[in-house]
OpenMM code with the backbone's topology and positions (N, CA, C; nanometers):
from openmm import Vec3, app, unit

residues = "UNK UNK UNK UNK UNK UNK UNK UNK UNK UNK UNK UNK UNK UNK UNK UNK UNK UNK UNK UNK UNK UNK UNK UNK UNK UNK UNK UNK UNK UNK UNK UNK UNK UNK UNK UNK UNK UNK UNK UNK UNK UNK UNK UNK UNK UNK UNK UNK UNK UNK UNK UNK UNK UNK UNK UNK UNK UNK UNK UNK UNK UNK UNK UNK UNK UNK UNK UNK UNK UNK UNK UNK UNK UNK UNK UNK UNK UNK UNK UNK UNK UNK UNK UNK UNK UNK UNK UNK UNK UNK UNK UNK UNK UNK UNK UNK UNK UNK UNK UNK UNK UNK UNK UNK UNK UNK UNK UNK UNK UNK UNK UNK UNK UNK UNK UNK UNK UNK UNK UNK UNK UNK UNK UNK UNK UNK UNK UNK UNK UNK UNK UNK UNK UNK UNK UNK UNK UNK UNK UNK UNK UNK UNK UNK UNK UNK UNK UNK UNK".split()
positions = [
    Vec3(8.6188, -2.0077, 13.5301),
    Vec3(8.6776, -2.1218, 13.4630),
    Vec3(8.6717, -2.2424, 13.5554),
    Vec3(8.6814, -2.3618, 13.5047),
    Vec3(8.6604, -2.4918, 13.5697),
    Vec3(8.7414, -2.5662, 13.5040),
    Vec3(8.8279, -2.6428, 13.6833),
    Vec3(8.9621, -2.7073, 13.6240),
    Vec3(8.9842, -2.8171, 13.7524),
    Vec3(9.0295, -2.8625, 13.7419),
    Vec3(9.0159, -3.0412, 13.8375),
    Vec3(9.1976, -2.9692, 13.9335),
    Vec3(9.2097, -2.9615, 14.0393),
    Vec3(9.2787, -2.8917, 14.1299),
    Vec3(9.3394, -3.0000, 14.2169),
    Vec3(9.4477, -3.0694, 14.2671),
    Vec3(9.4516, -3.1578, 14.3439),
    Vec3(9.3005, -3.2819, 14.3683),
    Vec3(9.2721, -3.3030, 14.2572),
    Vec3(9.1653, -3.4164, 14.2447),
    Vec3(9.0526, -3.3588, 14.2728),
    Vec3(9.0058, -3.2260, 14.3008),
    Vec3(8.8908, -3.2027, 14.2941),
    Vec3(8.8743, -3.1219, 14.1992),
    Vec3(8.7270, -3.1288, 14.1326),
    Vec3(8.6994, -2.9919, 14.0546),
    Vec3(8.6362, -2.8940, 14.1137),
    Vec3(8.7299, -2.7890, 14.0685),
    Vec3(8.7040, -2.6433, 14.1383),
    Vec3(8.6422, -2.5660, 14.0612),
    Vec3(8.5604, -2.4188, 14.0528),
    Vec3(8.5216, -2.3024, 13.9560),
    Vec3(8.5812, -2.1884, 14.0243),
    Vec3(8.6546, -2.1064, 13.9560),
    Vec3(8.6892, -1.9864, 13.9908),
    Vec3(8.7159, -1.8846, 13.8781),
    Vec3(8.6868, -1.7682, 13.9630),
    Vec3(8.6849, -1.6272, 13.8190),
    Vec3(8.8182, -1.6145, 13.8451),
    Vec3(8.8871, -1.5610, 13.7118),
    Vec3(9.0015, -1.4984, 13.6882),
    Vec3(8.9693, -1.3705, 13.5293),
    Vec3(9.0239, -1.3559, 13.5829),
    Vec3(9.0383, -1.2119, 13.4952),
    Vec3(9.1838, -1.2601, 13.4015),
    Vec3(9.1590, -1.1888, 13.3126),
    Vec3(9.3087, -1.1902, 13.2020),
    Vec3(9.4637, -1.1414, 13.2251),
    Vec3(9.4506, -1.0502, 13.3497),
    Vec3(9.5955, -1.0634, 13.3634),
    Vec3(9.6734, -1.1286, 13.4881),
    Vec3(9.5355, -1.2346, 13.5758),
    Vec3(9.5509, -1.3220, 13.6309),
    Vec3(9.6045, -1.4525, 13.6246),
    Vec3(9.7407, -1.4920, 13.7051),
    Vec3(9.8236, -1.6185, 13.6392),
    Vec3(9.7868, -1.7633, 13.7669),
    Vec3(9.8661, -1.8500, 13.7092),
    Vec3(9.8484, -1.9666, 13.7845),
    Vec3(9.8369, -1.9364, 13.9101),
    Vec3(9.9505, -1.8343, 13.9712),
    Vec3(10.0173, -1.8265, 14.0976),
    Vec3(9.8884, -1.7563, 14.1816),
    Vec3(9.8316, -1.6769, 14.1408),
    Vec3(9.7469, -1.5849, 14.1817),
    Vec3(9.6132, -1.6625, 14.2353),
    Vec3(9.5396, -1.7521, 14.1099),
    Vec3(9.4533, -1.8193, 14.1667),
    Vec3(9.4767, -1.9438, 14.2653),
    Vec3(9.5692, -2.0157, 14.2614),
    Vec3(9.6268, -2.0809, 14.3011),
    Vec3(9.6538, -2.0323, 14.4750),
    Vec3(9.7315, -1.9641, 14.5124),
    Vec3(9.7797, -1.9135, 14.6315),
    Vec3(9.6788, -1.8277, 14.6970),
    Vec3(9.6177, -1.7032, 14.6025),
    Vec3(9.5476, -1.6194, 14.6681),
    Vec3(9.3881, -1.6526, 14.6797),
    Vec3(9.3211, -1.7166, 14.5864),
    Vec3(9.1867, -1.7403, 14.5438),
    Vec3(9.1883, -1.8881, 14.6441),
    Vec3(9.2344, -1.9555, 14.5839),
    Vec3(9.2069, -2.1271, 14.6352),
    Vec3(9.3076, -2.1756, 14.7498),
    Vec3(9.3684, -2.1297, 14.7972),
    Vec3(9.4544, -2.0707, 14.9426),
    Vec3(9.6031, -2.2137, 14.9603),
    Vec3(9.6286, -2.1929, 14.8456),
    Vec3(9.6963, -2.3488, 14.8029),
    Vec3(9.8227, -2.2696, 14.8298),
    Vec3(9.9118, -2.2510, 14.9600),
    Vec3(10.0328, -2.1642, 14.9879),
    Vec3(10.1963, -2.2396, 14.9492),
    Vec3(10.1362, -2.3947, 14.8864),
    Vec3(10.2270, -2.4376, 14.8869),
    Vec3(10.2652, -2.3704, 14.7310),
    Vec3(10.2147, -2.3219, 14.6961),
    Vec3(10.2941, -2.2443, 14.5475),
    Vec3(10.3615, -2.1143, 14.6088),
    Vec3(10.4566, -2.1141, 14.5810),
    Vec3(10.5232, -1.9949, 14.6344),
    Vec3(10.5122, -1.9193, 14.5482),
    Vec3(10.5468, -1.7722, 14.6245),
    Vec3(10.5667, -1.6755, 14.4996),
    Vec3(10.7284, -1.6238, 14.5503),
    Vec3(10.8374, -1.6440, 14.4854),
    Vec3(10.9773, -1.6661, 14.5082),
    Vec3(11.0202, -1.5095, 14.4308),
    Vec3(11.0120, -1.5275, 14.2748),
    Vec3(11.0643, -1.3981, 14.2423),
    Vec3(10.9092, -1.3347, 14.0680),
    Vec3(10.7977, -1.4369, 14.0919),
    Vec3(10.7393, -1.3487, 14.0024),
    Vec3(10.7821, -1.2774, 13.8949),
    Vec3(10.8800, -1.4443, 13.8222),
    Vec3(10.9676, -1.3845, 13.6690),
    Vec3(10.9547, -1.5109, 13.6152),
    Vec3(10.9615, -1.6377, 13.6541),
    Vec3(10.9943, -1.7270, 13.6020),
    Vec3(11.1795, -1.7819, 13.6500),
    Vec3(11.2557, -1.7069, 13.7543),
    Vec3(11.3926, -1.7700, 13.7447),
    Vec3(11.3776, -1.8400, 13.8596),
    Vec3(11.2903, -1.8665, 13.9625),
    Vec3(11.3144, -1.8973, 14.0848),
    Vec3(11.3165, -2.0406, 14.0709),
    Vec3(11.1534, -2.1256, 13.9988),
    Vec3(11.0843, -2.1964, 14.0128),
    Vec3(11.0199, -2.2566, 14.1483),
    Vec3(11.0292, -2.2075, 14.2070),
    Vec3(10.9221, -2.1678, 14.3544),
    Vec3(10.7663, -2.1933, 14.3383),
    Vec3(10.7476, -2.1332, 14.2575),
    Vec3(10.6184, -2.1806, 14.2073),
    Vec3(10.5579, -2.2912, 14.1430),
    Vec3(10.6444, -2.3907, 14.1011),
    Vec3(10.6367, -2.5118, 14.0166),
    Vec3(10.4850, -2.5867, 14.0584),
    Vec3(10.4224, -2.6011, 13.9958),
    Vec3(10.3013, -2.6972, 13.9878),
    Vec3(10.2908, -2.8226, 13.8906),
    Vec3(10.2324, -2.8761, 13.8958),
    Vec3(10.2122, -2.9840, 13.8172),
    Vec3(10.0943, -2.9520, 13.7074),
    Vec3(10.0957, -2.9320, 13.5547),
    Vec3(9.9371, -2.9187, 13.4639),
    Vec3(9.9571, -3.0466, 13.3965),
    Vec3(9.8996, -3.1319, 13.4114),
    Vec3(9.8798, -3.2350, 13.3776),
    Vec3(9.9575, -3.3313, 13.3510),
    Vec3(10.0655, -3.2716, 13.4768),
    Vec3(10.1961, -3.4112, 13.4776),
    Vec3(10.3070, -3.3803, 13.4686),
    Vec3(10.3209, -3.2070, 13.3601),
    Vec3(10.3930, -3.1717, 13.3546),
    Vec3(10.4344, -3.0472, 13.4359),
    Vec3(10.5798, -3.0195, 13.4972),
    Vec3(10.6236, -2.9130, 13.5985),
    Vec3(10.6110, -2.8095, 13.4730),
    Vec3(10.5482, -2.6932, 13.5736),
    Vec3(10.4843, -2.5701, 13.5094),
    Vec3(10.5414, -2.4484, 13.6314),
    Vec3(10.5717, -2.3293, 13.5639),
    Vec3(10.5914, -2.2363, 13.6956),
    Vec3(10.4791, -2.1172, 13.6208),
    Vec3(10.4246, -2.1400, 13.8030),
    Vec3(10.2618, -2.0804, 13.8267),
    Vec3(10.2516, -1.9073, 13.7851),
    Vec3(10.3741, -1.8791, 13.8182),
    Vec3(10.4221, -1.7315, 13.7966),
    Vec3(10.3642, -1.7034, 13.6204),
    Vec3(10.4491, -1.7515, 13.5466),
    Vec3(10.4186, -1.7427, 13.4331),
    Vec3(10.2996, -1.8142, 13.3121),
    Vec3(10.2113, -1.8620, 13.4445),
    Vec3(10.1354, -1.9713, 13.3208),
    Vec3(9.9603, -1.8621, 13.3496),
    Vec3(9.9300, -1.8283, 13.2327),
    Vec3(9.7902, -1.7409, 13.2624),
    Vec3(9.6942, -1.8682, 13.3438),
    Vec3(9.6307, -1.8179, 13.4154),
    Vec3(9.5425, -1.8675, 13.4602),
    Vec3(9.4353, -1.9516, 13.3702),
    Vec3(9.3894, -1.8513, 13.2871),
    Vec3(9.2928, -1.8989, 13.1831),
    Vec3(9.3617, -2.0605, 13.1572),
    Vec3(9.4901, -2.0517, 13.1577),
    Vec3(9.5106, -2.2012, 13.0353),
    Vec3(9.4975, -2.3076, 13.1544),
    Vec3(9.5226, -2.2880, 13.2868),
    Vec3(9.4372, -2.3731, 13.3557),
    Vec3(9.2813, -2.4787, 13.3449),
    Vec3(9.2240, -2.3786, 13.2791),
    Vec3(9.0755, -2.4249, 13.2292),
    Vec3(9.0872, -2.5988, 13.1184),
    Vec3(9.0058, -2.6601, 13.2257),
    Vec3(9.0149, -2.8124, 13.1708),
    Vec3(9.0986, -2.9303, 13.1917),
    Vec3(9.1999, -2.8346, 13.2218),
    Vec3(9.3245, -2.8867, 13.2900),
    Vec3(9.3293, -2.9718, 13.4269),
    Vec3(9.4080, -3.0623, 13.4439),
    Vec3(9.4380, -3.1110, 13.5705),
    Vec3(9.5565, -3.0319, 13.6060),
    Vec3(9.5331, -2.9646, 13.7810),
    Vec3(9.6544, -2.9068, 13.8074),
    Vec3(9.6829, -2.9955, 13.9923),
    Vec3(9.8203, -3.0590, 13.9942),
    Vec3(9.8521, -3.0887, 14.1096),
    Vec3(9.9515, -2.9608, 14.1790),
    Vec3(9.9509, -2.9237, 14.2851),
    Vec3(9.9959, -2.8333, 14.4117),
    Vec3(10.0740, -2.9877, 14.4967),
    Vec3(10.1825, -2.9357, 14.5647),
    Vec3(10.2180, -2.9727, 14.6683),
    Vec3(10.1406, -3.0746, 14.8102),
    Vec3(10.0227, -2.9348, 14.7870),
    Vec3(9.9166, -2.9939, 14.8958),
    Vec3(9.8570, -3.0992, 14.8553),
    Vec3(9.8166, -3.1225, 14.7139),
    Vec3(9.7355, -3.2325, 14.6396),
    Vec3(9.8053, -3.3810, 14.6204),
    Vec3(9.9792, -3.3762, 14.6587),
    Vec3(10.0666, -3.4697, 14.6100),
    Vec3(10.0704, -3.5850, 14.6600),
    Vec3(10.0031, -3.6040, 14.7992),
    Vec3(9.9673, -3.6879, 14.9073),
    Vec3(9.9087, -3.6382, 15.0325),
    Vec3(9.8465, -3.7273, 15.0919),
    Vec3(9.7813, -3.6683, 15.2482),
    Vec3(9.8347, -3.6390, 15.3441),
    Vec3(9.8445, -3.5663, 15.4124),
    Vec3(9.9358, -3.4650, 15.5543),
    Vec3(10.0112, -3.6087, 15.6227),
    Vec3(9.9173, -3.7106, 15.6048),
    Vec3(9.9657, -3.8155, 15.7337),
    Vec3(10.0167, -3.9531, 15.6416),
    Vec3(10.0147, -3.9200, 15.4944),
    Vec3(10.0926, -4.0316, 15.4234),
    Vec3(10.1800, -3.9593, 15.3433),
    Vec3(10.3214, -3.9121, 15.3640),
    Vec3(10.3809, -3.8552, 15.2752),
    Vec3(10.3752, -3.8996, 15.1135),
    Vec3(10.4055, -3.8926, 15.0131),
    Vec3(10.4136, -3.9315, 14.8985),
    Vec3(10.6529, -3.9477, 14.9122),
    Vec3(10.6976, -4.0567, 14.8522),
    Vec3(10.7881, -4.1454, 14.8672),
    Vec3(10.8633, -4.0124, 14.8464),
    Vec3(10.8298, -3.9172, 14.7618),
    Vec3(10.9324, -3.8208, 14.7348),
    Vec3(10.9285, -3.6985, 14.8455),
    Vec3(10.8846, -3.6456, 14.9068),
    Vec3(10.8659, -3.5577, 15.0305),
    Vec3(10.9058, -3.6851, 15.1282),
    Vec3(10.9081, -3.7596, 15.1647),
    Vec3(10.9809, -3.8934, 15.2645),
    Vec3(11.1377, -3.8870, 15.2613),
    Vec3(11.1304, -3.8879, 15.1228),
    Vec3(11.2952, -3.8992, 15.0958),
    Vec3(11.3510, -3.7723, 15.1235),
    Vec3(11.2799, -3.6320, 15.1266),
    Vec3(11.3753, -3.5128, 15.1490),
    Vec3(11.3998, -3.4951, 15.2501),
    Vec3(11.2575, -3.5105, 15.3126),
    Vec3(11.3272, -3.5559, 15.5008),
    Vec3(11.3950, -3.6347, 15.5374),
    Vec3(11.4444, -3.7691, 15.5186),
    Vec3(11.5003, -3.8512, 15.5880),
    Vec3(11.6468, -3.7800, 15.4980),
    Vec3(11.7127, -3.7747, 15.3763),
    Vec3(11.8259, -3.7108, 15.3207),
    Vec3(11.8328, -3.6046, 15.3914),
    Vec3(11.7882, -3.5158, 15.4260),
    Vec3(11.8006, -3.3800, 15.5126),
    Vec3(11.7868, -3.2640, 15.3869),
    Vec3(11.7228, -3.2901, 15.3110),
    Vec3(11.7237, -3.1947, 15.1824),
    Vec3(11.6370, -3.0936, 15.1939),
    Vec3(11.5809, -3.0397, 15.3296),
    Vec3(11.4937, -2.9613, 15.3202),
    Vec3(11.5453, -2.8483, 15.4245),
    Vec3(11.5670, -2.6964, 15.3693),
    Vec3(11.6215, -2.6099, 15.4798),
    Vec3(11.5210, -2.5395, 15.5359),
    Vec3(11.5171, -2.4242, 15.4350),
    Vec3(11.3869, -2.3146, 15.4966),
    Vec3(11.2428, -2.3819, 15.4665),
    Vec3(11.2739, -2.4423, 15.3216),
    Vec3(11.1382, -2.5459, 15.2809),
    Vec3(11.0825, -2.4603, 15.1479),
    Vec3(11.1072, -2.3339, 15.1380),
    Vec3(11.0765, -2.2455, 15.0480),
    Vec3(11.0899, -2.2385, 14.8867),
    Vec3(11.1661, -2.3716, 14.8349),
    Vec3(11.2214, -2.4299, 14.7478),
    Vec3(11.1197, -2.5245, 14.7371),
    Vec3(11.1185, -2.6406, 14.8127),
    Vec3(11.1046, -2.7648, 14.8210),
    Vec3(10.9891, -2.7814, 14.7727),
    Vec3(10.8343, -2.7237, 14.7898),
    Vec3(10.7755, -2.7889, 14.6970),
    Vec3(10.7911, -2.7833, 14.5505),
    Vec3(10.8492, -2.7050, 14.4998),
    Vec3(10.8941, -2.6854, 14.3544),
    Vec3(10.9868, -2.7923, 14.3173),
    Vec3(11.0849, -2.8249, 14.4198),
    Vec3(11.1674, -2.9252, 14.3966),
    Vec3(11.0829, -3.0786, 14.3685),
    Vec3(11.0231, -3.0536, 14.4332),
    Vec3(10.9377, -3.1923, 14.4748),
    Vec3(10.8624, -3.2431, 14.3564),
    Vec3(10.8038, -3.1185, 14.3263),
    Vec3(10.6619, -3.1401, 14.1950),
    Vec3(10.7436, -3.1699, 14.0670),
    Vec3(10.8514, -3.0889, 14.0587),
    Vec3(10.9855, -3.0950, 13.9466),
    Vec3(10.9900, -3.2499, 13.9370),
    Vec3(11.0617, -3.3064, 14.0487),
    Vec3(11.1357, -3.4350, 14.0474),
    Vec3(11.0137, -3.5216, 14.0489),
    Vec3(10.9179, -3.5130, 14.0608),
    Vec3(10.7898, -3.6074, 14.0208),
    Vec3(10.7834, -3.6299, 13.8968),
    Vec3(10.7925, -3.4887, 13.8233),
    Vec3(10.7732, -3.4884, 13.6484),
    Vec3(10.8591, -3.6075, 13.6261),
    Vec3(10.9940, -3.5636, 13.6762),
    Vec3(11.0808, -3.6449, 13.5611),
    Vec3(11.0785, -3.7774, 13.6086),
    Vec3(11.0604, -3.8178, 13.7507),
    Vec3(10.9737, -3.9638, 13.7463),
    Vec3(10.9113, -3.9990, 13.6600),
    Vec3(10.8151, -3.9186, 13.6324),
    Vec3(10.7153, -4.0130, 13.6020),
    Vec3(10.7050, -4.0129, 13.4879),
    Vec3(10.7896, -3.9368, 13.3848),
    Vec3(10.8559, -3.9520, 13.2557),
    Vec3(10.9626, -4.0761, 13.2060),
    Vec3(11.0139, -4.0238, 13.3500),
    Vec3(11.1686, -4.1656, 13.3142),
    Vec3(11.2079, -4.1708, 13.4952),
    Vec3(11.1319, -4.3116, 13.4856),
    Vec3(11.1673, -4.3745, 13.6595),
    Vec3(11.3033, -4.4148, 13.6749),
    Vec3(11.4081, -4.4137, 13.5831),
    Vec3(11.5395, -4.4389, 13.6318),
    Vec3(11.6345, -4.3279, 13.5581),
    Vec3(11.6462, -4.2462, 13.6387),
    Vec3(11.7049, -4.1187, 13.5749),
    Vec3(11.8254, -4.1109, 13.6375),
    Vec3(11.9032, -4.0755, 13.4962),
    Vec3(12.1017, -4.0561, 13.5562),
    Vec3(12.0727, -3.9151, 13.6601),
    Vec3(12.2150, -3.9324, 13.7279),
    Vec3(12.2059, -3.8096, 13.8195),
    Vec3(12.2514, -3.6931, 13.7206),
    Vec3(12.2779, -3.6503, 13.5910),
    Vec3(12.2939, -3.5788, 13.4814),
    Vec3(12.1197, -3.5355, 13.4359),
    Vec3(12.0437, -3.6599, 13.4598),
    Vec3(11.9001, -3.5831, 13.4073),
    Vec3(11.8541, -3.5311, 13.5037),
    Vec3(11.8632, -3.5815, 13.6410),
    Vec3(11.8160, -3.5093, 13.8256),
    Vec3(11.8998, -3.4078, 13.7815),
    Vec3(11.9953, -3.3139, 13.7669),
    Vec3(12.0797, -3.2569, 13.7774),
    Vec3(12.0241, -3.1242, 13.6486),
    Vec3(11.9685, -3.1661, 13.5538),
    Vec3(11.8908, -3.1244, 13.4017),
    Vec3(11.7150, -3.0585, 13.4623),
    Vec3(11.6916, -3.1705, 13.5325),
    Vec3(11.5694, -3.1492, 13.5548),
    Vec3(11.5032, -3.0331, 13.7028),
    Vec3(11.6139, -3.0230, 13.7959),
    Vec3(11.6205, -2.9696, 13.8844),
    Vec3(11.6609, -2.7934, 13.8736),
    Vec3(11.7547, -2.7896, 13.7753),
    Vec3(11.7681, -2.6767, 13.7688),
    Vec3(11.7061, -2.5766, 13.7581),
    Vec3(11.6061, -2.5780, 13.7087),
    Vec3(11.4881, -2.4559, 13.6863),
    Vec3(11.4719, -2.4420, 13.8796),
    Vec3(11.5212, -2.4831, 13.9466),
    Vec3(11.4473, -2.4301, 14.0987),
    Vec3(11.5679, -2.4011, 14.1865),
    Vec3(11.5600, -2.3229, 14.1835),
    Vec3(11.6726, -2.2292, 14.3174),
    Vec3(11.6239, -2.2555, 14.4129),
    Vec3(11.7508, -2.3473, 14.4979),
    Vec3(11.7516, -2.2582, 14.6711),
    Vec3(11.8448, -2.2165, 14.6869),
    Vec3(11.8183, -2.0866, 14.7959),
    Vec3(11.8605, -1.9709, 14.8681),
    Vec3(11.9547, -2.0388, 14.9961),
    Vec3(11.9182, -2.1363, 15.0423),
    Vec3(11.9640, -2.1546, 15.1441),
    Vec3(12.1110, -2.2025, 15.1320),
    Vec3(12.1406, -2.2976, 15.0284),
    Vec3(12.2378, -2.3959, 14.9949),
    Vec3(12.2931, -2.3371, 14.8465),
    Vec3(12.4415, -2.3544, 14.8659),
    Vec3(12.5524, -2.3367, 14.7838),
    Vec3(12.6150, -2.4607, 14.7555),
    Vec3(12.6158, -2.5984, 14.8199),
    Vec3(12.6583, -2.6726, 14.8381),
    Vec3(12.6339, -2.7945, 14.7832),
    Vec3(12.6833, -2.9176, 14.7625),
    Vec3(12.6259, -3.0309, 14.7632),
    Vec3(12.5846, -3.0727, 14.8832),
    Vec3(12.4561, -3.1190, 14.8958),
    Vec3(12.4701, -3.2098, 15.0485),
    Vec3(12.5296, -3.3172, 15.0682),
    Vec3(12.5169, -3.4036, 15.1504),
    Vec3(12.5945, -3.5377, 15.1372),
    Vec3(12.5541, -3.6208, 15.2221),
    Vec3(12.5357, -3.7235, 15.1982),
    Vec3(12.4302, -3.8330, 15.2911),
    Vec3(12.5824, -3.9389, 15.3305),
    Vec3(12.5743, -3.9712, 15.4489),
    Vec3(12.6440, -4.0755, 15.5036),
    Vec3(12.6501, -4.1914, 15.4655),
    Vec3(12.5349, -4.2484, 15.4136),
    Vec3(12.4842, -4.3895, 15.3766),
    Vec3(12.4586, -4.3239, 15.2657),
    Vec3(12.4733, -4.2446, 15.1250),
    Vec3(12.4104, -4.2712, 15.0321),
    Vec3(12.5198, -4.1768, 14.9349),
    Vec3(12.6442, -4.1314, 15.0046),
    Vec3(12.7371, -4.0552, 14.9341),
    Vec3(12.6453, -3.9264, 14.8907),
    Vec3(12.7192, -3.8586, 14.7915),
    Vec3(12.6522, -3.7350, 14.7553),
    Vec3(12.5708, -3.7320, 14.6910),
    Vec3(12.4710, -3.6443, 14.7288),
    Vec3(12.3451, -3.5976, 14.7006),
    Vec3(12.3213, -3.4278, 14.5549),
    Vec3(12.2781, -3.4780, 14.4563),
    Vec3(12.2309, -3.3367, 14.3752),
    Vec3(12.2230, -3.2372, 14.4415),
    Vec3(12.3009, -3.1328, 14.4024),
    Vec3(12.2873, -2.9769, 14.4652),
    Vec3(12.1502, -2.8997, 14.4523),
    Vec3(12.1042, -2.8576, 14.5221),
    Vec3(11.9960, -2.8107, 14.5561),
    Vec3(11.9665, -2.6789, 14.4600),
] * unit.nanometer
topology = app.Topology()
chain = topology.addChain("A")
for resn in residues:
    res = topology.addResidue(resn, chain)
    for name in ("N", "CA", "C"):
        topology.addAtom(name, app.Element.getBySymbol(name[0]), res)
């Protein structure tokens, strides 16, 4: 199948009971898709198919085909963060990191759906992604409290 991958177009075989996560992580070595719990509850796996947050776990591979798919790795260049990976570092929102690109690709969607979003839709839109690390709200000094992780 042939599908445009972080801005390039790629070809790769998959077989039918092969999913996003699989070609993605194991085939095309893209590690920023996690594989968290391989059900759909983690969202660890979150990718981007054509804009929209997708978890890689559950999406067949096949429907990849034609598709634009963004990864973590594809979201910006190692040495220019993209504004949203900037902001998790400087907030301190990032623990083990094992979350975070899911978080990341998530909160892009709903950017780029609706650029001024109540902390009720961050709060709507985030939920599909567990972290392990944090029980908590965080809380920024200069920016009061921060969406629970």
């Amino acid at each position: 199948m042939r599908f445009t991958v972080n801005g390039g177009l790629t070809d790769v075989a998959a077989v039918r009971s092969d999913t996003a996560l699989d070609v993605l992580r194991d085939r095309l070595g893209l590690t920023g898709v996690k594989n968290g719990c391989a059900q759909g509850e983690c969202g660890c796996c979150t990718i981007l198919v054509d804009g929209e947050a997708t978890k890689a776990c559950l999406t067949s591979a096949k429907r990849l085909s034609g598709r634009t798919v963004t990864t973590i790795e594809g979201l910006a260049p190692a040495d220019a963060p993209h504004p949203l990976q900037q902001a998790f570092v400087e907030i301190g929102a990032v623990q083990c990191g094992y979350c975070t690109p899911g978080q990341i690709l998530t909160a892009k969607a709903l950017l780029d759906r609706n650029p001024a979003p109540t902390r009720a839709d961050v709060t709507a839109a985030l939920s599909p992604v567990l972290c392990r690390c944090t029980g908590y709200v965080k809380r920024s000094q200069k920016n009061g409290p921060v969406v629970p992780t």
